[in-house]
C-alpha positions as CSV (number, residue, x, y, z in Angstrom):
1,X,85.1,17.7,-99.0
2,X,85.7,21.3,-97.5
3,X,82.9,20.5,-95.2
4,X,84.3,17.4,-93.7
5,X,82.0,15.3,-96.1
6,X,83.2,12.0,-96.9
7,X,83.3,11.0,-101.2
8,X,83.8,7.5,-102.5
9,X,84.4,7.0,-105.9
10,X,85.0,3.3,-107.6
11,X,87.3,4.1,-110.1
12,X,86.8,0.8,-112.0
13,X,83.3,1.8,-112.2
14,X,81.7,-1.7,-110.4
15,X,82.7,-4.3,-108.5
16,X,84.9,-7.1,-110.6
17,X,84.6,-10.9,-110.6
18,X,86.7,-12.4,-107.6
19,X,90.2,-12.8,-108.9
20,X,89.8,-10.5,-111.9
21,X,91.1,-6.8,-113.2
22,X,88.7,-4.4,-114.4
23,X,89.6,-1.6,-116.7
24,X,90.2,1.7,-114.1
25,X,89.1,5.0,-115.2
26,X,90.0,8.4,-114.9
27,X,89.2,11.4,-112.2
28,X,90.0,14.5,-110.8
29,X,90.7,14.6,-107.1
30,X,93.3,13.3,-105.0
31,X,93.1,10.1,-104.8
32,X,93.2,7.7,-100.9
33,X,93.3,4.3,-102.7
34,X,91.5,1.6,-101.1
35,X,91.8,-2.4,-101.5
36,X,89.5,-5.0,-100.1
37,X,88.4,-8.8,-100.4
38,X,84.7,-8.3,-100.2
39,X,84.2,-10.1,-103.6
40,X,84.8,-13.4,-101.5
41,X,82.0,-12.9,-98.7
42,X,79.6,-11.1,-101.6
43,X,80.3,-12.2,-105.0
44,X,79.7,-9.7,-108.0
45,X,76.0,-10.3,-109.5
46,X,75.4,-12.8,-106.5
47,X,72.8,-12.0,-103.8
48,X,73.9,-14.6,-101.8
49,X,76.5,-13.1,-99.2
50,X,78.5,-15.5,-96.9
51,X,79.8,-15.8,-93.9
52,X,83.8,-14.7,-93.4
53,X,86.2,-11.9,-92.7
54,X,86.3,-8.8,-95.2
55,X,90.0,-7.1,-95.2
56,X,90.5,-3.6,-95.9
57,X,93.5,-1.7,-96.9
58,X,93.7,1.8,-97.0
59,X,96.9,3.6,-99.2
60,X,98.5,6.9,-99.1
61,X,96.4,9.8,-101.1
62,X,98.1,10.3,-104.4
63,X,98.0,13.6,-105.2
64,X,96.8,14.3,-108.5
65,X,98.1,17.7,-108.8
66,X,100.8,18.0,-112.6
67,X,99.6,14.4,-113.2
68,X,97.7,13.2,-116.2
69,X,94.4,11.7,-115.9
70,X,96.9,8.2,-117.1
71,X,99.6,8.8,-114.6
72,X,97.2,8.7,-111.9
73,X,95.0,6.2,-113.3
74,X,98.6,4.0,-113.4
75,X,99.8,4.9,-109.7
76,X,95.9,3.9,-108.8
77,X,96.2,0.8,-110.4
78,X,99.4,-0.3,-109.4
79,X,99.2,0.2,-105.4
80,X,95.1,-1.5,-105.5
81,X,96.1,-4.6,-107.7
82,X,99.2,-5.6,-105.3
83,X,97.8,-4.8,-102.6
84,X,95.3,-7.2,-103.5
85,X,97.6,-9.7,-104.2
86,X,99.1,-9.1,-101.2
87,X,95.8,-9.3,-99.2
88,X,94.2,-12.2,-101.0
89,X,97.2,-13.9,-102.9
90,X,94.9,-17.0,-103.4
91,X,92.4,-15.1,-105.5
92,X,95.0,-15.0,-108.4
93,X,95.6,-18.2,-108.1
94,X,93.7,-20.1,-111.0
95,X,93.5,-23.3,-109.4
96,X,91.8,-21.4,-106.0
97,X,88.0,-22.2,-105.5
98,X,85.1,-20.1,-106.6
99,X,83.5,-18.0,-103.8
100,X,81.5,-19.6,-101.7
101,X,83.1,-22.7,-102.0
102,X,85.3,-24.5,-99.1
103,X,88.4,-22.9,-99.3
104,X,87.7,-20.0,-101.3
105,X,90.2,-17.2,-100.6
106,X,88.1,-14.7,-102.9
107,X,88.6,-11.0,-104.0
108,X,86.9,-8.0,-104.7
109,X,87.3,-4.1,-105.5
């Protein structure tokens, strides 16, 4: 990262159903939290992608410096899932439609 080198990490490990919470784990850098609603143009364990707009939302780093691996985990947590809501409020919504289907708002990590 000294080097100008980019690192991504996925901090719930995987990409999670559209609409669904996966279990976050722990790390040791500071963190730049990012949201997005990719699940609802490429579906987890689909290889069928469709057509539509992908949003991305990129936080404030957390510094993870006098934080437990939990505290961080929690502030990580916290600003992705209502920033999801907030990007994709329909994915939450049980009644919403499946990806790929007409009218599918759709979310993914």
């Amino acid at each position: 990262m000294d080097e100008g080198a980019w690192v991504i990490m996925f901090p719930e490990g995987t990409r999670t159903k559209t609409g669904s919470q996966g279990k976050y784990k722990t790390g040791g850098a500071p963190v730049v939290p990012i949201a997005h609603n990719a699940g609802c143009v490429w579906p987890r364990n689909s290889f069928i992608k469709y057509a539509g707009i992908v949003t991305v939302s990129i936080g404030k780093p957390i510094e993870t410096a006098g934080l437990t691996p939990e505290e961080v985990n929690t502030r990580v947590e916290s600003w992705i899932e209502t920033e999801m809501r907030r990007i994709d409020p329909l994915a939450y919504d049980s009644r919403a439609a499946q990806p790929g289907e007409a009218g599918a708002a759709g979310a993914g990590r």
